[in-house]
C-alpha positions as CSV (number, residue, x, y, z in Angstrom):
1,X,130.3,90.9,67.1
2,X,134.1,90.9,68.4
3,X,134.9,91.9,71.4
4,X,136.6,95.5,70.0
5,X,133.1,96.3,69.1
6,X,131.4,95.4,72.4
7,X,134.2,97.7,73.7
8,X,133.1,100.6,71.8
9,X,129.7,99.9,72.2
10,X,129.5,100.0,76.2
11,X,132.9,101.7,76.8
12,X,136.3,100.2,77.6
13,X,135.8,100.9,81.4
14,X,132.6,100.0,81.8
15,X,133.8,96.4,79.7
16,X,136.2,96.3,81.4
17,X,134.7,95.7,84.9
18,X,133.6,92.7,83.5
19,X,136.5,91.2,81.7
20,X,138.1,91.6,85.1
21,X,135.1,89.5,86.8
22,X,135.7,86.9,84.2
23,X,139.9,86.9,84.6
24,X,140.4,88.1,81.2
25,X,138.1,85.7,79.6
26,X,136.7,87.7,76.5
27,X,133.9,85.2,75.9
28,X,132.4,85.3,79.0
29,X,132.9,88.7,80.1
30,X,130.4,89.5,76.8
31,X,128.0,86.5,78.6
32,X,128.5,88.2,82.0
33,X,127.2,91.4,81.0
34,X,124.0,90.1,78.9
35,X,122.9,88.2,82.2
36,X,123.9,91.2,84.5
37,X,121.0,93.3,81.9
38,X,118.6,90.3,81.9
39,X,118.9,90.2,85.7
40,X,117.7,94.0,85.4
41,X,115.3,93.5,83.5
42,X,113.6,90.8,85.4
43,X,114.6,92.9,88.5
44,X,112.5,95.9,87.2
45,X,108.8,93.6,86.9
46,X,110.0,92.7,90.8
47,X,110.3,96.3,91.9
48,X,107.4,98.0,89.8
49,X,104.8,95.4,91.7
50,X,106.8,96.0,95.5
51,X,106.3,100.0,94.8
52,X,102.7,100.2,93.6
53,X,101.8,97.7,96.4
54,X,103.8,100.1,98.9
55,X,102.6,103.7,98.0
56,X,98.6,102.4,97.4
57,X,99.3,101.3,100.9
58,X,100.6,104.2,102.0
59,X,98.0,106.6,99.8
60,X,95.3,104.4,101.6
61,X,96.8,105.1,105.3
62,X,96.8,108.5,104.9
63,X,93.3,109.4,103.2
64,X,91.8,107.9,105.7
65,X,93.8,109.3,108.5
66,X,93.9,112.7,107.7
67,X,90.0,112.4,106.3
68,X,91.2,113.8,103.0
69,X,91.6,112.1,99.5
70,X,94.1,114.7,98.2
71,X,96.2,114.6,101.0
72,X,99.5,115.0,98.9
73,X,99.0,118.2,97.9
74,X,97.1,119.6,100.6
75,X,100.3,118.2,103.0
76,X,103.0,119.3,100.8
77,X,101.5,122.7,101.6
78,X,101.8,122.1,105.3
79,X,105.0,120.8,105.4
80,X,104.2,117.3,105.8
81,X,106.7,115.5,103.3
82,X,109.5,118.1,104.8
83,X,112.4,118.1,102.4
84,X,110.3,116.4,99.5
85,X,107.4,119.0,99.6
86,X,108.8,121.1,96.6
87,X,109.0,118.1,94.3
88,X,105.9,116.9,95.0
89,X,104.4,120.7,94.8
90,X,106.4,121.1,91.7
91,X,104.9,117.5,90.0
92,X,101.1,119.0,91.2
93,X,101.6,122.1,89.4
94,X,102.6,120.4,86.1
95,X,99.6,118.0,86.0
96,X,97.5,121.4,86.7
97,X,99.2,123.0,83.7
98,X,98.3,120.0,81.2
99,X,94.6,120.0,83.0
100,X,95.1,116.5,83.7
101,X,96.0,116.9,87.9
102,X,93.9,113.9,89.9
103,X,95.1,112.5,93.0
104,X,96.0,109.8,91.3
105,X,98.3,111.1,88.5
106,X,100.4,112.4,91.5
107,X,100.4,109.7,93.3
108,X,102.1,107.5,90.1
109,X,104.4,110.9,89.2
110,X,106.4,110.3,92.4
111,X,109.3,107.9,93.3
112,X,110.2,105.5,95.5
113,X,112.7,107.8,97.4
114,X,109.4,110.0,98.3
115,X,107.4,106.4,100.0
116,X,110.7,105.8,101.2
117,X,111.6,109.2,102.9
118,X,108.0,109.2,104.7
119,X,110.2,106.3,106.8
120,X,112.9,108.7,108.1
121,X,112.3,109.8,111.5
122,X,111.6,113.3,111.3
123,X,109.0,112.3,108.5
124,X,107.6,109.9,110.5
125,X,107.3,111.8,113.4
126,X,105.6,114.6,111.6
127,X,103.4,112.3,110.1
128,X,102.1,111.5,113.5
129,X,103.6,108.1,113.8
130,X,101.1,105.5,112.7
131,X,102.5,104.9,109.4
132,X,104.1,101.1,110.7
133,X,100.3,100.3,110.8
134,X,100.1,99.9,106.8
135,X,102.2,96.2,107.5
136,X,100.2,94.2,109.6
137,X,102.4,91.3,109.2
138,X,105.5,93.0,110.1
139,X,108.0,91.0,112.5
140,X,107.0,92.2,116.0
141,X,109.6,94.2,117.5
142,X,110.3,95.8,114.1
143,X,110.9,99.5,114.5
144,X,110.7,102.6,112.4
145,X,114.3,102.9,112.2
146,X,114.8,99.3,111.0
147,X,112.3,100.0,108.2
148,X,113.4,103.1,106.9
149,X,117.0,101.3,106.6
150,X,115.3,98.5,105.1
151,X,113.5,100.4,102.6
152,X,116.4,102.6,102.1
153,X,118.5,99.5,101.0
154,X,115.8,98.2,98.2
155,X,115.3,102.4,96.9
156,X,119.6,102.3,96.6
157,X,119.4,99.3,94.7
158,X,116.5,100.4,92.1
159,X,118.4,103.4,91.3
160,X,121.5,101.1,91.0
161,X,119.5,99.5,87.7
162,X,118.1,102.7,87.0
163,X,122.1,103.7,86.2
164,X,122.9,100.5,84.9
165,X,125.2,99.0,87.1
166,X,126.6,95.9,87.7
167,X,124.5,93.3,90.1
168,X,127.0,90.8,89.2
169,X,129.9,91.4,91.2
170,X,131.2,92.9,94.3
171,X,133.4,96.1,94.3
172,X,136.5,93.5,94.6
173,X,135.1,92.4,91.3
174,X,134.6,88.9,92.5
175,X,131.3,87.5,90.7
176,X,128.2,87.1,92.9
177,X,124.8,87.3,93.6
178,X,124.5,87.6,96.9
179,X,123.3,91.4,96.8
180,X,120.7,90.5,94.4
181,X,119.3,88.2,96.5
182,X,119.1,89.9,99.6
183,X,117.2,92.6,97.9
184,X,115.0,90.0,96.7
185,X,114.4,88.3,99.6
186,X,114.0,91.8,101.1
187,X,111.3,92.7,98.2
188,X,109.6,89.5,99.2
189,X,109.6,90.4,103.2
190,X,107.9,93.5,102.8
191,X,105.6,92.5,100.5
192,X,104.5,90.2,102.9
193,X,104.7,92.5,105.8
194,X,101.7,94.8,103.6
195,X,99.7,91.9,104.1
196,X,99.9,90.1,100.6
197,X,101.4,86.5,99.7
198,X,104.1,87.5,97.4
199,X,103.9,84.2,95.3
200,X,100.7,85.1,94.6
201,X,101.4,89.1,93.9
202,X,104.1,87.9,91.8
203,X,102.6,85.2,89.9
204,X,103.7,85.5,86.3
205,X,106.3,87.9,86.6
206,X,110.0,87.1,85.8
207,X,111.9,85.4,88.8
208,X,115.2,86.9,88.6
209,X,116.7,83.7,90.6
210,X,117.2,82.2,87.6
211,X,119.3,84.1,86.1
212,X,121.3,84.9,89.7
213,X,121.8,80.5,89.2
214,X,123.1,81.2,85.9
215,X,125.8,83.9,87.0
216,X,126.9,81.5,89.5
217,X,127.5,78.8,87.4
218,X,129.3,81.2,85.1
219,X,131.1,82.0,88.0
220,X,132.1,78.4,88.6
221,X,133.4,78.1,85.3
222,X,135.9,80.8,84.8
223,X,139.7,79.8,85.5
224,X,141.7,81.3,88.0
């Protein structure tokens, strides 16, 4: 394909980003933004593991706390999950219209910015402020509000793929990785934290470092 057609394809602005990266070099500004998906995608194998691991952890705190194994619904109705209770009452409902509501079903309906928000303060508070205890590896001294920001950082960057958006570069448009692998290295943390050995959790699913090396010898190459 020329590169007219990759414009078309993708967009002249959203092109563009990259040919900037890559100082006007055509060639690899089309190789910059097949890594940048292939990071994604080995991104999106990283991320599916880190937010089953975290909600079953979460969905196993609270059942036994609270002594019941449907607690979502039964706490949306209280007022537990605060500014999230309607979506989660609203996802309940339509598994009970299609007769297929379990627990469970919920439970996998629901996003990361839901595990994520039962962090916050006020959510945490409400929750009665035991929810810390599902990572028994954590770094002592490690408080809620460190977590939640944590957290926060790794739910901004899945939505980030979830949009498509560059991991490649900075908003000066200089190529690097350096987000990428913060979140990774992040990812890795709390799926220690939960009690797991992440090499092991992750065994056979896509590194994305690799392709993060391959940017930044891309990087390297391009002329000034």
């Amino acid at each position: 394909m020329k590169y007219s057609d990759y414009e078309t394809a993708f967009s002249t602005p959203r092109i563009g980003k990259y040919l900037y990266a890559c100082n006007g070099d055509k060639n690899k500004t089309v190789i910059l933004y097949r890594y940048n998906i292939k990071l994604c995608q080995k991104f999106y194998g990283v991320l599916s593991v880190f937010e089953i691991v975290l909600r079953n952890a979460i969905d196993t705190h609270f059942k036994t706390q609270l002594h019941d194994n449907d607690w979502l619904s039964t706490q949306s109705q209280n007022g537990f999950l605060l500014n999230y209770q309607d979506t989660v009452l609203k996802e309940r409902d339509k598994l009970i219209s299609s007769g297929k509501y379990t627990h469970d079903k919920l439970l996998a309906s629901l996003s990361l910015g839901i595990w994520t928000f039962l962090f916050s303060r006020n959510c945490y508070k409400n929750s009665g402020k035991t929810l810390l205890q599902i990572f028994p590896n954590k770094t002592h001294g490690l408080n809620q509000r460190n977590i939640y920001a944590e957290l926060d950082e790794i739910r901004i960057f899945r939505n980030r793929i979830a949009h498509h958006e560059p991991l490649c570069f900075n908003k000066e448009g200089v190529i690097t990785t350096t987000y990428a692998q913060n979140i990774f290295f992040l990812i890795d943390k709390y799926i220690n934290f939960l009690g797991y050995n992440s090499k092991e959790l992750l065994y056979g699913v896509e590194n994305p470092l690799c392709t993060m090396t391959s940017i930044e010898k891309l990087s390297n190459s391009i002329v000034s």
